[in-house]
DSSP file (Angstrom, degrees, kcal/mol; ACC not computed):
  #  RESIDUE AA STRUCTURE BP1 BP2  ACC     N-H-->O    O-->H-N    N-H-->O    O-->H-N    TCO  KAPPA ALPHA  PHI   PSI    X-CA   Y-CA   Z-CA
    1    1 A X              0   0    0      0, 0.0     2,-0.3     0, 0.0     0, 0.0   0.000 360.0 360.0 360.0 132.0  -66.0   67.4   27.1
    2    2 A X        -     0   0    0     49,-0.0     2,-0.3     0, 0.0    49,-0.0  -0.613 360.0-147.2 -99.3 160.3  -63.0   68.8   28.5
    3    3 A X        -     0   0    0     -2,-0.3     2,-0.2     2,-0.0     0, 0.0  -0.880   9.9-142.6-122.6 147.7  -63.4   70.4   32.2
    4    4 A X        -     0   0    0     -2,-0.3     2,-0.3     2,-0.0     0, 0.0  -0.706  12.7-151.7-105.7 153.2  -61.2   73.6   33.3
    5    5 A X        -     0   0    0     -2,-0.2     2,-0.2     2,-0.0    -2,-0.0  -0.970   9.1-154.6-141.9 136.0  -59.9   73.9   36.8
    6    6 A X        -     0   0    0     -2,-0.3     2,-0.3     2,-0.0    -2,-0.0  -0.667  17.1-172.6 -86.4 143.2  -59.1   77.1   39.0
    7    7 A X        -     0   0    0     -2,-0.2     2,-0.5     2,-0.0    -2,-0.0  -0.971   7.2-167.6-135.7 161.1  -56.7   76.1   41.3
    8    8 A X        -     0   0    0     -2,-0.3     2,-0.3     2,-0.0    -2,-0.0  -0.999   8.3-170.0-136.1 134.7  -55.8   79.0   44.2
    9    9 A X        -     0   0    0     -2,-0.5     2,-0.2     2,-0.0    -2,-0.0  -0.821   9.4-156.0-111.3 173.2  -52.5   78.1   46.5
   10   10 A X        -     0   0    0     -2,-0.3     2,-1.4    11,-0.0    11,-0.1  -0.783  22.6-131.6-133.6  81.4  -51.7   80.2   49.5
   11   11 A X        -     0   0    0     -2,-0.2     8,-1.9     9,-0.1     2,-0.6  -0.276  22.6-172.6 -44.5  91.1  -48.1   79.9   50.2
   12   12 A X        -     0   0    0     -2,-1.4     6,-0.2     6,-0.2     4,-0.2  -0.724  13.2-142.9-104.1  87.1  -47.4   79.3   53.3
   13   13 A X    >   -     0   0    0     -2,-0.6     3,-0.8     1,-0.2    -1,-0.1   0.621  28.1-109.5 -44.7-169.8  -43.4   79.4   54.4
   14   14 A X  T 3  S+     0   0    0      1,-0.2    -1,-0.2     2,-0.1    -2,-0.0   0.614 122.1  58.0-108.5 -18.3  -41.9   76.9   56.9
   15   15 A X  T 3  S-     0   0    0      2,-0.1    -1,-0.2     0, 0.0    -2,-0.1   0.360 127.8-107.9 -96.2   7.3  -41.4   79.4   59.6
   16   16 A X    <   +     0   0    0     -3,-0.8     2,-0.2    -4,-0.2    -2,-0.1   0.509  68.0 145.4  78.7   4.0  -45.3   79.7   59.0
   17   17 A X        -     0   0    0     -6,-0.0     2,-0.3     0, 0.0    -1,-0.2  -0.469  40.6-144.6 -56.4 150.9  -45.7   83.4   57.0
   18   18 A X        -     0   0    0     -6,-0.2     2,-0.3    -2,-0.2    -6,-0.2  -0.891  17.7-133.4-107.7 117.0  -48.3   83.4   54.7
   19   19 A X        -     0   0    0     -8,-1.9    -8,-0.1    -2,-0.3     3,-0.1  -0.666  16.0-119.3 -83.8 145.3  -47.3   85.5   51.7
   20   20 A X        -     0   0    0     -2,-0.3     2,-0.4     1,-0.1    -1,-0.1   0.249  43.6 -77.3 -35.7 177.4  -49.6   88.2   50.1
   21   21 A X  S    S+     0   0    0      1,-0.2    -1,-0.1   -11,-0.1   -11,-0.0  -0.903 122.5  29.6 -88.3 118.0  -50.7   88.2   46.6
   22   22 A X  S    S+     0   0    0      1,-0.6    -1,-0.2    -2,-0.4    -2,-0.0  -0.009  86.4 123.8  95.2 -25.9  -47.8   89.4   44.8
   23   23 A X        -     0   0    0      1,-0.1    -1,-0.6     2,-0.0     2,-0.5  -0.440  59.8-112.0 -82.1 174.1  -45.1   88.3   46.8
   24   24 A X        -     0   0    0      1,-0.0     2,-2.5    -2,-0.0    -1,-0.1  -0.807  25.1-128.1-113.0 113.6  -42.0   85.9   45.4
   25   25 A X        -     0   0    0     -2,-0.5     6,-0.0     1,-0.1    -1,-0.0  -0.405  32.9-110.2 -62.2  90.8  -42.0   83.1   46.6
   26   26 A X        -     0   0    0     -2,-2.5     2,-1.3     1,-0.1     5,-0.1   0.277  30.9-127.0 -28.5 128.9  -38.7   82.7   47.8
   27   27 A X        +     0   0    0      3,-0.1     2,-0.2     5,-0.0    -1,-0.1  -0.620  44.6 135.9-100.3 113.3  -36.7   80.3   45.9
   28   28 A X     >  -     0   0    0     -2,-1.3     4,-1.5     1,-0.1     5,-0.2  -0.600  66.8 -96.3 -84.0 168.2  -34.7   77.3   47.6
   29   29 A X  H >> S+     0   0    0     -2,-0.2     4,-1.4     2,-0.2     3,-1.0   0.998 121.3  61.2 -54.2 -64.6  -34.1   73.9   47.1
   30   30 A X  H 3> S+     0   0    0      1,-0.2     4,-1.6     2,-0.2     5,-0.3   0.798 109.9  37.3 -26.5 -44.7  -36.8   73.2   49.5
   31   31 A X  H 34 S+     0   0    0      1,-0.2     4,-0.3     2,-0.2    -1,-0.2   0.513 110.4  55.8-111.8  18.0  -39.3   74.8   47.5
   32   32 A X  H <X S+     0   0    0     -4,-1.5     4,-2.6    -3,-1.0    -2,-0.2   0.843 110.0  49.6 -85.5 -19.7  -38.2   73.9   44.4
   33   33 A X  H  X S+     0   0    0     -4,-1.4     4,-2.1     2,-0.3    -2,-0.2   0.740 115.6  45.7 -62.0 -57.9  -38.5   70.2   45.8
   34   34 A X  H  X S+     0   0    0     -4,-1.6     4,-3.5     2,-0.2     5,-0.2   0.899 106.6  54.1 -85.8 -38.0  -41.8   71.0   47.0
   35   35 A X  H  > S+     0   0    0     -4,-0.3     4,-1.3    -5,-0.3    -2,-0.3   0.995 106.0  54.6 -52.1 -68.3  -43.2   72.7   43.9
   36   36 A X  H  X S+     0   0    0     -4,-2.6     4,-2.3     1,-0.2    -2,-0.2   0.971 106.4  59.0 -67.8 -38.3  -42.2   69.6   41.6
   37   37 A X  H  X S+     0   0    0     -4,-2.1     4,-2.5     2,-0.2    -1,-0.2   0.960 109.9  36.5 -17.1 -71.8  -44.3   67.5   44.1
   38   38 A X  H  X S+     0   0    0     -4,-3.5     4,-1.5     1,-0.2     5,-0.4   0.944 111.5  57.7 -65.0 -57.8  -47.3   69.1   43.7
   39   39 A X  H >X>S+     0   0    0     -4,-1.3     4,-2.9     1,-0.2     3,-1.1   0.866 105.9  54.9 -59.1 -52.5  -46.8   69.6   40.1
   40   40 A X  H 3X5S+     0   0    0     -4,-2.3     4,-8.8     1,-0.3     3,-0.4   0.851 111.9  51.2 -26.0 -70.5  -46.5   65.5   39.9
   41   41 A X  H 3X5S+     0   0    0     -4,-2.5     4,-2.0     1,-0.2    -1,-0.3   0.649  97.5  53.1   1.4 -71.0  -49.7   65.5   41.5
   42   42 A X  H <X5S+     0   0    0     -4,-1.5     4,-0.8    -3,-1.1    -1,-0.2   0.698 114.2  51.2 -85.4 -28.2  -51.5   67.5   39.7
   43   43 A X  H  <5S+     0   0    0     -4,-2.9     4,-0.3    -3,-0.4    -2,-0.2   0.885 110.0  45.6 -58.2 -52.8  -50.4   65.2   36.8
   44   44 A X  H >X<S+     0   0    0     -4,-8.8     3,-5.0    -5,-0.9     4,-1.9   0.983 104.4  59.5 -47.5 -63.4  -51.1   62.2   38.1
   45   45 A X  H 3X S+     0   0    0     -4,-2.0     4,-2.3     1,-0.3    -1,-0.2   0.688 107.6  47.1 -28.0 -42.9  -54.1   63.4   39.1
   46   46 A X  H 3< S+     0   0    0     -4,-0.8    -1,-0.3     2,-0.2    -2,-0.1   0.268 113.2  55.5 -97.2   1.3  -55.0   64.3   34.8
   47   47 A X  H X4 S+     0   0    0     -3,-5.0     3,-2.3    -4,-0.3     4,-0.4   0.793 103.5  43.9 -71.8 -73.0  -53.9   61.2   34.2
   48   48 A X  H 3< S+     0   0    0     -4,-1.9    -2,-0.2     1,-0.3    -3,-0.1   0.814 116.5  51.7 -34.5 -49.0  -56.2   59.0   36.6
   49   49 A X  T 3< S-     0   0    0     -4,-2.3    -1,-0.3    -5,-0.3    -3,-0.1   0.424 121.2-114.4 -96.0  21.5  -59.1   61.2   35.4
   50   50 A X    <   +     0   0    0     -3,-2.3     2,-0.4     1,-0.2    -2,-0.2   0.601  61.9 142.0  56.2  16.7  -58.2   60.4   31.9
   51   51 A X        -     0   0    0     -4,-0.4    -1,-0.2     1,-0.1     2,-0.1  -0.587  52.3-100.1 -84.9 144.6  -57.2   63.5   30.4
   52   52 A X              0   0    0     -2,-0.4    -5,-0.1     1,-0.2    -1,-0.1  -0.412 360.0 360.0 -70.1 121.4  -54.5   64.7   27.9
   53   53 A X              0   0    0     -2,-0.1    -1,-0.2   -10,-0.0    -6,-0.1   0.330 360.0 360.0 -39.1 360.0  -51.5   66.3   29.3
């Protein structure tokens, strides 16, 4: 049986804003850096639990 997951982020800048719903996440090097993190993550993660990419 395959399982769905909601996932909710809250983006929270380095100077410590929290953007709305609807704002752009500004784009840097920094958050593109951090953005492929998590997405690894959340791959590993659907590996480990044995699911198909």
């Amino acid at each position: 049986m395959k399982k769905q997951y909601e996932f909710h982020f809250r983006h929270i800048l380095k100077d410590g804003t929290i953007l709305k719903e609807g704002e752009k996440l500004p784009v840097t090097p920094a958050s593109q850096a951090a953005f492929a993190e998590v997405a690894r993550i959340l791959i590993e993660a659907r590996k480990k639990r044995g699911e198909s990419a």
